[in-house]
N, C-alpha and C positions, 0 to 999 in steps of 0.2 A: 413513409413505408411502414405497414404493420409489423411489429414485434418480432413476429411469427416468420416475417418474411426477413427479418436482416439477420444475416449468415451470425452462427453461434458466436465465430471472430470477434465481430462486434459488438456485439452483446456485451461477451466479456470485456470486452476494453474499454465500452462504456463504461460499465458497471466499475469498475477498476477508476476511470478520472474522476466518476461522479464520487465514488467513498475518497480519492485521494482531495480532492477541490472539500469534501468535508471536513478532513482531519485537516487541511490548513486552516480553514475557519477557525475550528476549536482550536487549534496549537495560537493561532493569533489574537482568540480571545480568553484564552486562558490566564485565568488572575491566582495561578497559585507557583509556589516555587518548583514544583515538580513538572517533570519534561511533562507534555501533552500524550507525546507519542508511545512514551512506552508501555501508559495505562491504555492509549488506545490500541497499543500491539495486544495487549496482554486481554484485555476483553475481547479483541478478533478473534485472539485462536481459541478461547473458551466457548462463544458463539460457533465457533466453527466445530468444533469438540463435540458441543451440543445439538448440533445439526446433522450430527451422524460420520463427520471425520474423524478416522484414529489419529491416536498422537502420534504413527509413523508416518502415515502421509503427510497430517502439516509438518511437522520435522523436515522432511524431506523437501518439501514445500518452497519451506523458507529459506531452507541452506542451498538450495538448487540458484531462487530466485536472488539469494543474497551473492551467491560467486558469480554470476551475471552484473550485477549494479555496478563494480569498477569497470566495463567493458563501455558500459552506456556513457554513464559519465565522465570516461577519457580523463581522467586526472583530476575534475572537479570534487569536490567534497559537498560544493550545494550548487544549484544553476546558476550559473552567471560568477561565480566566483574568478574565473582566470580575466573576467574583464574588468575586474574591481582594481584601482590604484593602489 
């Protein structure tokens, strides 16, 4: 299906697994002692800054999408953790 034609939904949510499947690339190939993710947090929301979002909207953003994450992951802290011995 054209681009054009798959409902904005998905788009986003592509868009969304394709950058998340990136930043585990780099977190996994990352050869230095500092986290991967929070220089990749910290360059998103500057890109994001830079592309015409205020610092209220991502603010708002983040904090929205972060009091969500305990609901998804039901007690988990990373995937698959409750099934680890």
């Amino acid at each position: 299906m054209p681009e054009e034609e798959v409902p904005w939904e998905g788009r986003r949510y592509e868009a969304s697994c394709e950058f998340a499947s990136k930043c585990k690339i780099l977190r996994d190939s990352n050869p230095y002692d500092e986290p991967a993710l929070k220089h990749i947090a910290a360059d998103l929301l500057t890109e994001l800054w830079d592309r015409g979002f205020s610092v209220s909207e991502i603010k708002a953003a983040f904090e929205w999408a972060l009091s969500a994450l305990p609901r998804y992951a039901a007690g988990e802290d990373r995937r698959g953790d409750k099934g680890a011995p």
